[in-house]
Legacy VTK file of the C-alpha trace (Angstrom):
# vtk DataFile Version 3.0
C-alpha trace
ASCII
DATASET POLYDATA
POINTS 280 float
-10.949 122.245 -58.781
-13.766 119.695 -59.780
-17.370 120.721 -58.997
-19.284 118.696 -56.726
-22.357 116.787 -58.091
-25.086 117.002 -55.952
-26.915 113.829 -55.886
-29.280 115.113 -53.016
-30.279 117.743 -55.670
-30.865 115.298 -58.579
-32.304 112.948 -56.494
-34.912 115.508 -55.360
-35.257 116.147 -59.012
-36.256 112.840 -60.096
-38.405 112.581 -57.205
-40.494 115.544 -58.522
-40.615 114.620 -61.860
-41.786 111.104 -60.350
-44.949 112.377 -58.702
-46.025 114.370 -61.521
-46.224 111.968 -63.427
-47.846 110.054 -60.603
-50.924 112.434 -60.793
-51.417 112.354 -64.139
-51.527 108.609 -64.064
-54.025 108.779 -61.648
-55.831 111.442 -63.043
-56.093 109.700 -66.553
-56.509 106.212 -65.896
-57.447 105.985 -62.065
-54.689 104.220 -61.174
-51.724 104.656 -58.005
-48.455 102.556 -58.219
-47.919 100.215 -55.237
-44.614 99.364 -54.151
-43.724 96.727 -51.624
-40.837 96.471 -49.614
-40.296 92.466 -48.178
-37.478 93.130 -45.277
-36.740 89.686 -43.794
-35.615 90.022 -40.199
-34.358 93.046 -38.172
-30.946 94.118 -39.901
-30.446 97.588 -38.420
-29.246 98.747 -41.883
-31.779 97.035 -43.632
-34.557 98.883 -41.558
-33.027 102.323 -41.927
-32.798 101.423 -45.954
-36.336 100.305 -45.772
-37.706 103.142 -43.599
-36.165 105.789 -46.553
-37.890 104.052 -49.635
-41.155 104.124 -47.864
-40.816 107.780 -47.336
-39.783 108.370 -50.923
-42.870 105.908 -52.017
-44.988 107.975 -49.509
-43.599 111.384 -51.040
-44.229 110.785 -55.216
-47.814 109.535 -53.800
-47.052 105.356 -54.228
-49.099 102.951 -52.309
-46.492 101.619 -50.287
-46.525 98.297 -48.098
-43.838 96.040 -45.981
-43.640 92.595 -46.085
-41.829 91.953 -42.758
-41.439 88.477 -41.696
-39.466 86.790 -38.924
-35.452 85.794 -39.928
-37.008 82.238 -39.165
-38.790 81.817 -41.992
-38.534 78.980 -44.175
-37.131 79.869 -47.792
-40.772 77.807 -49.375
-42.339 80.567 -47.084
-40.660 83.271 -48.197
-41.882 82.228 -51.412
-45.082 82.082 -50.874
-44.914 85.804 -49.587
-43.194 86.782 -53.100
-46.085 84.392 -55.384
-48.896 86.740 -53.521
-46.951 89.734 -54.788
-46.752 88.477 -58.271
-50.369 88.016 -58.307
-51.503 91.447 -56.278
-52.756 93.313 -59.081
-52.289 96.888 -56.623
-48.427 95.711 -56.388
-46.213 97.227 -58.951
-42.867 96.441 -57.828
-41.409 94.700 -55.081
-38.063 95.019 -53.726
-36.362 92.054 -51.510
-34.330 93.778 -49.205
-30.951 92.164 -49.020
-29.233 90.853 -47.353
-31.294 87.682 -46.488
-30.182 85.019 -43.821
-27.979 82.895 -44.638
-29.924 79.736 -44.603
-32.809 81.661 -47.546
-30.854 81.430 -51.512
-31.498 85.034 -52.486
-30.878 84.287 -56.416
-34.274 82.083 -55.977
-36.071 84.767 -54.291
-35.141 87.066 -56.711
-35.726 84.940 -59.680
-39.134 84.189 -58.533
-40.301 87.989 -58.252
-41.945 88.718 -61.466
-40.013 90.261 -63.854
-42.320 93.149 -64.915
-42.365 93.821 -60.801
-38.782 93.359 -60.196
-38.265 97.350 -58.953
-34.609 96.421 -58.136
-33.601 95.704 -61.644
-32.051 92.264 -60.569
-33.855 89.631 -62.083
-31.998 87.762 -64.452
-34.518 88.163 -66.994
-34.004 92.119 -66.690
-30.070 91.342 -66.928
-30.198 90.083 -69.820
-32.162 92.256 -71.165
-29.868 95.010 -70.202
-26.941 92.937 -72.009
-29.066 92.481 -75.119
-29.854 96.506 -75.239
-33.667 95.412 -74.741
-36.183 97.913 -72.491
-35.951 96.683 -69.341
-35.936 97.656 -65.388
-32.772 98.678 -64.668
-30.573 98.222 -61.570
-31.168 101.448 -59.529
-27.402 102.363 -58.395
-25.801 102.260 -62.181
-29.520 103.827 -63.637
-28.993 106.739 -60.907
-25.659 107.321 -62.273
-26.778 107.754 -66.132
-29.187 110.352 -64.541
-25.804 112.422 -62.975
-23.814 112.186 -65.722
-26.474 113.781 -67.973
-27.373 116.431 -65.099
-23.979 117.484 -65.429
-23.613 117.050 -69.274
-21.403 114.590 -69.500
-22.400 112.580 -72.609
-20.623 109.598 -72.700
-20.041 108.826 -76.439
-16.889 108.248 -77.758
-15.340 108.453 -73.990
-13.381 106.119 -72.643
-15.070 105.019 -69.190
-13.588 102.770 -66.470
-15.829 100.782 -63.754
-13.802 99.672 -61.148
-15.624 96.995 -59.430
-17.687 93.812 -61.678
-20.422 93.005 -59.107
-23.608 92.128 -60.735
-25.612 94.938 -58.618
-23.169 97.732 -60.040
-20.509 97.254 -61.609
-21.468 94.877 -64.320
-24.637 96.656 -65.356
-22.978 99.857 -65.424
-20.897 99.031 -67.750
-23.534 97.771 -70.015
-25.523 101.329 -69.515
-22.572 103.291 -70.448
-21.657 100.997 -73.492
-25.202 101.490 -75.165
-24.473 105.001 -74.615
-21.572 104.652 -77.173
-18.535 104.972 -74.512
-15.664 102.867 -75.208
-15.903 100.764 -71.705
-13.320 98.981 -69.543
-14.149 97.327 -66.131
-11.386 96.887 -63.840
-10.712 93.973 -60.903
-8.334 92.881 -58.721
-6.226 92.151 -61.205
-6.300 95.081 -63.191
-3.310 97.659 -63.879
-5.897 100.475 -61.874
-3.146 103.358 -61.998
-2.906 102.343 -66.089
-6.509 102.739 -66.226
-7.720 105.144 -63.979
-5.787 107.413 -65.930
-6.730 106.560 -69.284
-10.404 107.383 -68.285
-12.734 110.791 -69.299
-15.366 109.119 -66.852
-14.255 107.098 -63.494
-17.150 104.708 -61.978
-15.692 103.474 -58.363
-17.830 100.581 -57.010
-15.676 98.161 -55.297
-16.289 99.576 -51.419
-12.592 99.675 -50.713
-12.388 103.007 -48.989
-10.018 105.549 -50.973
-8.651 102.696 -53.170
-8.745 104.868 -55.990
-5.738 107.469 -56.005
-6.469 111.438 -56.492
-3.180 111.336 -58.373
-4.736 108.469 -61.081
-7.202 111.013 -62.417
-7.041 112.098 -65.535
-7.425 116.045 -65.748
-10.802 116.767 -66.298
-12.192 113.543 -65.973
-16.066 113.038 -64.756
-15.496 110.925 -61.114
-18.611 109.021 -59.734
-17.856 107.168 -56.204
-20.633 104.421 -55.398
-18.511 103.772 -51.972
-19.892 103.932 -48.648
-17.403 102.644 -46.492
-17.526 103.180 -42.746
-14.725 103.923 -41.111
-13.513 103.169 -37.401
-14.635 106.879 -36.253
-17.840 106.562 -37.812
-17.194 108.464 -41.155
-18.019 107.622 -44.417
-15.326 107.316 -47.313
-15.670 106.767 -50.639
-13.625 104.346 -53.153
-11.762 107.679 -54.535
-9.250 109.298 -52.723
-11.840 112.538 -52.672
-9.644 115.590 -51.575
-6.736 115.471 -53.791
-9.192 113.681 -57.023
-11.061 116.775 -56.627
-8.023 118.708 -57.779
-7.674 117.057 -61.338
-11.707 116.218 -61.674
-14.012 118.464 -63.393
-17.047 116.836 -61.667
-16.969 114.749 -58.722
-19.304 113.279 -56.481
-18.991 113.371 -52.472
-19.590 110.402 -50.111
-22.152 110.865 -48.773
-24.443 112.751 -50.952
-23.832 111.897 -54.474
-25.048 108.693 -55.402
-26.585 107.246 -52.262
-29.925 109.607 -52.746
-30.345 108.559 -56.667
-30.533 104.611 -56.039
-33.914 105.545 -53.859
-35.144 108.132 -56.483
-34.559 105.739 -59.142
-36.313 103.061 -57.571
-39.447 104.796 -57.934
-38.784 106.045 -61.180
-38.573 102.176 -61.553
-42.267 101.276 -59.904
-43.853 104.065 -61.620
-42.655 102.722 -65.438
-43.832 99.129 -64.316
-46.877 100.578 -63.565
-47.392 102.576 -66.304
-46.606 99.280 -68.230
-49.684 96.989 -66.866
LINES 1 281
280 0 1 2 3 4 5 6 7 8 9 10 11 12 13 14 15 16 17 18 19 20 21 22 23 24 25 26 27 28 29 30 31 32 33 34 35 36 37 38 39 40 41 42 43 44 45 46 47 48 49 50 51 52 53 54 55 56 57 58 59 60 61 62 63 64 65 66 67 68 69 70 71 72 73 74 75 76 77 78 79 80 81 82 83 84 85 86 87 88 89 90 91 92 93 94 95 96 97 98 99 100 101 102 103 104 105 106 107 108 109 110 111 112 113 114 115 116 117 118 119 120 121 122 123 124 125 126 127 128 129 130 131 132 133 134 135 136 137 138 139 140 141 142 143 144 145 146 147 148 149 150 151 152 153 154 155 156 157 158 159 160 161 162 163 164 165 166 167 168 169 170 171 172 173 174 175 176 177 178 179 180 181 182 183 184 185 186 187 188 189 190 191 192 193 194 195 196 197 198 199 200 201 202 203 204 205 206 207 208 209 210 211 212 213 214 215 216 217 218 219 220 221 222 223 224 225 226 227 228 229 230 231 232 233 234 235 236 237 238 239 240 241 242 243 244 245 246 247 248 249 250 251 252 253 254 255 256 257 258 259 260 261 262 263 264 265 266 267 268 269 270 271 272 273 274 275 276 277 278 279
C-alpha cells in the first residue's frame, strides 16, 4: 500500500523556509519582495486562486498587490498595466492570472512581463532557458513536484519517468526538470500506447485533467505516482488523472487529489518572487 505524499505538509514547508529567508533579506539588505497579482475580470475561480496567493504572499511577509481591472479592457491597456510593473522597482514578480477574455492574446501579455519578474515561470525567455538547462524561473506546478519527489527521496537518476500530458504549463517543462535530473524521460499524448508506458515507469507524472484516465492496474509496483488533476466531478468531488484507490495498491508513494500538488504550485510561487528578488 503506497504512502500518501502530503503536499499540504511540503507546501507548509517551503512556505517556512520562504519567510526565513524573507527576514534575513530584509534584515541584511533592507529590502521586502513585492508580488503582484493582475486578475482581469471576475472569474469565480480566478478570485478564489488569487485570494490564496495573497495569503501565502501575506504569510512569508511579501508586499503583495492586485492589479484588478474590468474584463473590458483593451489588450494595449492591459499592457500598459504590465509596462508599470516592469518598471516598479518594489515589484518582484507578477503573475497574470489566467485565463484572460477571449478578445486579450495571453502569449503577448505574458511575453511582455519582464522576464526576471515573470513569477509564473511562463515567459518564453524562461522556457527556453529551462530547455537549454540555464538558471531560470521555473513553472510553479512541475518546480512543486521536484520539491515532492525529493521530500520523499525519490531521486530521479537513471529512472525511467513518464509525463502524461505535453501542455506547455506542465507537462512540457516537467519533463525538462526531470531530464536535467538524469531520468530517462518519456511524455505521453493522445496517441501514446499509455498502458505500454505507464507501466514501464519508476515515476508517473499525470497532467492531462482527464479524471481517472490513468489505470491503478498500469502501475508499475513500486512506482513514485504524482497526479496534477483536479477534475470536478458532477457531485462536486475532485478526481485526479490516476485511478487513486486501486494505484495506491501497487504505488510506493502517491499523491491524493486534493492535497498533493495543488498546495506546492502556491508555495513555489513565492519561492519564485523571493529568488527574483534576491536577484535585483
Amino acid at each position: 500500500m503506497a504512502q500518501l505524499i502530503d503536499g499540504k505538509a511540503v507546501a507548509a514547508r517551503v512556505r517556512a523556509e520562504v519567510k526565513a529567508e524573507v527576514e534575513q533579506l530584509k534584515a541584511s539588505r533592507g529590502l521586502v519582495p513585492g508580488l503582484t497579482v493582475v486578475r482581469v475580470g471576475e472569474d469565480p475561480a480566478s478570485k478564489i486562486y488569487v485570494t490564496g496567493k495573497k495569503k501565502a504572499a501575506e504569510e512569508v511577509g511579501f508586499n503583495s498587490w492586485e492589479e484588478h481591472p474590468d474584463e473590458s479592457i483593451t489588450e494595449d491597456a492591459l499592457l500598459a498595466i504590465i509596462d508599470k510593473l516592469n518598471k516598479d522597482p518594489a515589484v518582484h514578480g507578477i503573475l497574470v492570472q489566467l485565463p484572460l477574455p477571449k478578445h486579450i492574446d495571453s502569449e503577448r501579455i505574458i511575453s511582455a512581463v519582464r522576464p526576471e519578474k515573470d513569477a509564473d515561470g511562463f515567459h518564453p525567455m524562461n522556457a527556453g532557458k529551462l530547455s537549454l538547462g540555464k538558471p531560470a524561473l521555473r513553472p510553479c506546478t512541475p518546480f512543486g513536484v521536484m520539491r515532492l519527489l525529493q521530500e520523499v527521496g525519490c531521486n530521479p537518476a537513471g529512472k525511467r519517468a513518464v509525463v502524461v500530458g505535453r501542455s506547455n504549463i506542465v507537462g512540457k517543462p516537467m519533463a525538462l526538470m526531470l531530464l536535467q535530473a538524469d531520468a530517462t524521460v518519456t511524455v505521453c499524448h493522445r496517441k501514446s500506447d499509455l498502458k505500454f508506458e505507464v507501466g514501464m515507469a519508476d515515476i508517473v507524472v499525470a497532467a492531462v485533467g482527464v479524471p481517472e484516465l490513468i489505470k491503478g492496474e498500469w502501475i508499475k509496483p513500486g512506482a513514485v505516482v504524482i497526479d496534477v488533476g483536479m477534475n470536478r466531478m458532477p457531485d462536486g468531488k475532485l478526481k485526479g488523472d490516476v485511478e487513486f484507490e486501486k494505484a495506491k495498491e501497487r504505488a510506493s508513494f502517491i499523491t491524493p487529489v486534493p492535497g498533493g500538488v495543488g498546495p506546492m504550485t502556491i508555495a513555489m510561487l513565492m519561492r519564485n518572487t523571493l529568488d527574483a528578488a534576491k536577484a535585483t
